[in-house]
N, C-alpha and C positions, 0 to 999 in steps of 0.2 A: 487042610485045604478044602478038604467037602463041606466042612461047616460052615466057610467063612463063604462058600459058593452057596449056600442053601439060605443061610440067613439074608446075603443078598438077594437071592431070586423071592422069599419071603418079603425083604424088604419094598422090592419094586413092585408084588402083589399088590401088596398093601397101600402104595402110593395109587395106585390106579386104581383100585376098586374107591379108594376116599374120594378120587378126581372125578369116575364116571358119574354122568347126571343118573343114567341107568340104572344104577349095581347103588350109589347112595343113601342111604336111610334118614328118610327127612324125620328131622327130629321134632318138629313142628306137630307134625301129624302124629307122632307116637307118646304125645304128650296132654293134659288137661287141656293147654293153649288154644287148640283145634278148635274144641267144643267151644269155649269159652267166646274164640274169635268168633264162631258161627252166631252164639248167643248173641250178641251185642253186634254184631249185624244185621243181624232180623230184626232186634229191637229198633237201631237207628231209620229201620226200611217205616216202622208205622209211625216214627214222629211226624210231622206235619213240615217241619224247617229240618229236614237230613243235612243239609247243606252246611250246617254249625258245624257239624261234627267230619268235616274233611277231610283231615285226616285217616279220619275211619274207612280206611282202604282194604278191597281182599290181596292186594297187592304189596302192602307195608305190613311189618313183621308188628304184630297188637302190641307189642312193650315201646314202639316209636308213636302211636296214638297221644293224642294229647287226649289229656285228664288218665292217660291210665299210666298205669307203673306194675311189674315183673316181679317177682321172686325168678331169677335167674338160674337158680339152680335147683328150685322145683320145675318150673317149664311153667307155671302159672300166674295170671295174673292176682296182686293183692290189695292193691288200690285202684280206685276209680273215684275222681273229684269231676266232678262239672258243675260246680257249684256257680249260680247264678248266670249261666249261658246263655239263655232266654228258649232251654229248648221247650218244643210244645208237643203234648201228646200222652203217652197213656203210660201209668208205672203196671199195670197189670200183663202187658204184653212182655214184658221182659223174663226172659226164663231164669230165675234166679239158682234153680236146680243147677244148671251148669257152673254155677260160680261159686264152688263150694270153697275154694281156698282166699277167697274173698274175706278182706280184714278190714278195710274201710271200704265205706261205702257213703257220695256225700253229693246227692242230687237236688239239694237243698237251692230254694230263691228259683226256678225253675215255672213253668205253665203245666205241670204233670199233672194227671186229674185222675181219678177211678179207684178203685180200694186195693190197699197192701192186700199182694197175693198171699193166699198161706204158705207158699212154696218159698217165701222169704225163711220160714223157717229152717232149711235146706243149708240156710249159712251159720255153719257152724263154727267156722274161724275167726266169725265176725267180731271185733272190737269196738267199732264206731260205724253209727248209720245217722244219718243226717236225712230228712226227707221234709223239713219245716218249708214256709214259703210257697209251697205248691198248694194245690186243688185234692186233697187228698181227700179221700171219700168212704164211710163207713166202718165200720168197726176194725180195731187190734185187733188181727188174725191170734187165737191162739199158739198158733203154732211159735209165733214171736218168743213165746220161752220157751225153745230150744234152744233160742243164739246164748250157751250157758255163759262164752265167752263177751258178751256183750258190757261193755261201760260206761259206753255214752248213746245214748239214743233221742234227735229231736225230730219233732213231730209236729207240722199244723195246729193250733191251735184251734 
């Protein structure tokens, strides 16, 4: 009888601390996601037309973003398409650092202007990077062969 009393009072702990807003552990925040989210908020903040990218809310959970897609059971994102959007503004402001579990990447047909940061190198889970179509400017960062996983890469002509 004690036990079946303990594992219920156990039981009803445990329902309440999962329900309290207080006592709950946002998983959001104990996760890549956070940073990731904040990245690509700041970035949306220097485009010129934010306004494309509406979804881009600190309010909506980044995996419901249009052009992005999740790995759900890492907590990070691993796509991001915004292929031919017409956004306008600068690929250097974007912190690439924060996007390390980033596999595709496809900003390609876009008004982007100014030179691949080095810190593109950073993506090391990269598969696919698309950045053709834009105003791209200045030399292949070195650092571009770090992406070892890299297989497809277009680029401005």
């Amino acid at each position: 009888m004690w036990l079946q009393t303990s594992l219920l009072y156990l039981f009803l702990f445990l329902v309440l601390l999962s329900s309290s807003p207080l006592l709950a552990v946002d998983l959001v925040a104990a996760s890549p996601l956070e940073a990731q989210k904040s990245a690509l908020l700041q970035w949306k903040g220097t485009l010129q037309n934010p306004e494309i990218l509406n979804s881009w809310n600190p309010i909506v959970f980044p995996c419901n973003w249009s052009g992005v897609a999740c790995n759900l059971r890492q907590r990070a994102i691993k796509r991001i398409n915004l292929y031919d959007k017409g956004l306008i503004g600068s690929i250097n402001t974007l912190n690439f650092s924060a996007l390390t579990s980033l596999r595709q990447l496809d900003l390609s047909f876009n008004q982007l202007r100014g030179a691949i940061p080095h810190s593109i190198g950073s993506l090391s889970s990269l598969i696919f990077l698309a950045l053709a179509g834009n105003q791209i400017s200045g030399s292949i960062p070195y650092s571009i062969g770090n992406l070892s996983s890299l297989s497809t890469l277009s680029l401005p002509e």
